[in-house]
C-alpha positions as CSV (number, residue, x, y, z in Angstrom):
1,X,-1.1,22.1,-2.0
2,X,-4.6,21.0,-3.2
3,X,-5.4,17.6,-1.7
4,X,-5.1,14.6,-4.1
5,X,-7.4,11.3,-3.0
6,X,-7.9,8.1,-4.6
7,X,-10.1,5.5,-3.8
8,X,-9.7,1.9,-4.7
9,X,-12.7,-0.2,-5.0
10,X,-14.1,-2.6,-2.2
11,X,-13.0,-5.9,-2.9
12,X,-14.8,-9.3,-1.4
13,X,-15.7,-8.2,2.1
14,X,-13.1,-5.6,2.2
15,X,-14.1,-1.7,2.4
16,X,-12.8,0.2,0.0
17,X,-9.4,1.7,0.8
18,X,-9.0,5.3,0.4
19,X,-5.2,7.1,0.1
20,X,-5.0,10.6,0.6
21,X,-1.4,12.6,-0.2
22,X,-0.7,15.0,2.8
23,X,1.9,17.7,3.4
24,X,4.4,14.6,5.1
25,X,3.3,11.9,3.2
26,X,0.1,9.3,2.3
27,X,-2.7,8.7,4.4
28,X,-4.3,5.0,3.7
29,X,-8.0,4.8,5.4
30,X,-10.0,1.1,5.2
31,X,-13.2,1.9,6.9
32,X,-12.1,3.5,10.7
33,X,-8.5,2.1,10.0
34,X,-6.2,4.7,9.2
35,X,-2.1,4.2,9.0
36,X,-0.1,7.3,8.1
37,X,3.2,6.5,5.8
38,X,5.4,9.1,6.2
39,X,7.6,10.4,2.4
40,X,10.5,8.3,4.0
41,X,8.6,5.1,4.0
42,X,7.2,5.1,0.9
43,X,9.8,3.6,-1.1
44,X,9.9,0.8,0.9
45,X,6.4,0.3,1.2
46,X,6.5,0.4,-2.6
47,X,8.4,-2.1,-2.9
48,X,7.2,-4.3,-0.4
49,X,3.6,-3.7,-2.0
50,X,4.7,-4.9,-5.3
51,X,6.6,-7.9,-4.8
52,X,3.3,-9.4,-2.1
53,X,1.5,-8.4,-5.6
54,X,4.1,-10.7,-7.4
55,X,3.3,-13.4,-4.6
56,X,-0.4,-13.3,-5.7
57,X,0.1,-13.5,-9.4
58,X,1.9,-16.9,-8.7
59,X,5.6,-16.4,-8.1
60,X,5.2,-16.7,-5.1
61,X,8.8,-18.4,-4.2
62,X,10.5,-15.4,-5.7
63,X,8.6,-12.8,-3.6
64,X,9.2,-14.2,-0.3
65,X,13.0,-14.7,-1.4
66,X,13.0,-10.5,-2.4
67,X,11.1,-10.2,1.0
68,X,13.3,-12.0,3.3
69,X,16.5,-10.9,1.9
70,X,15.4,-6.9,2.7
């Protein structure tokens, strides 16, 4: 498998992040920070990922209810 990368652009004083798909799953690097997400985590992370999103665009309430109840 040919390796597939991604880099999302430095926001504020934050590095860019940098996710990389490996043979087990998705590597996410922030400048020497580096967190491995194995394939059986990355629903959840998904999900997680996009309701803090939610939380940002203003429902907020909602989010942390989704959250909590996981």
């Amino acid at each position: 498998m040919s390796e597939a990368k991604w880099e999302i652009t430095a926001a504020g004083r934050a590095k860019a992040i940098v996710i990389t798909m490996a043979a087990r799953g998705i590597h996410l690097t922030q400048g020497e920070t580096r967190v491995e997400v194995v394939k059986e985590q990355l629903g959840e992370l998904a999900d997680k990922l996009y309701f803090l999103d939610m939380a940002f665009q203003g429902d907020a309430e909602t989010a942390v209810e989704v959250l909590c109840a996981r």
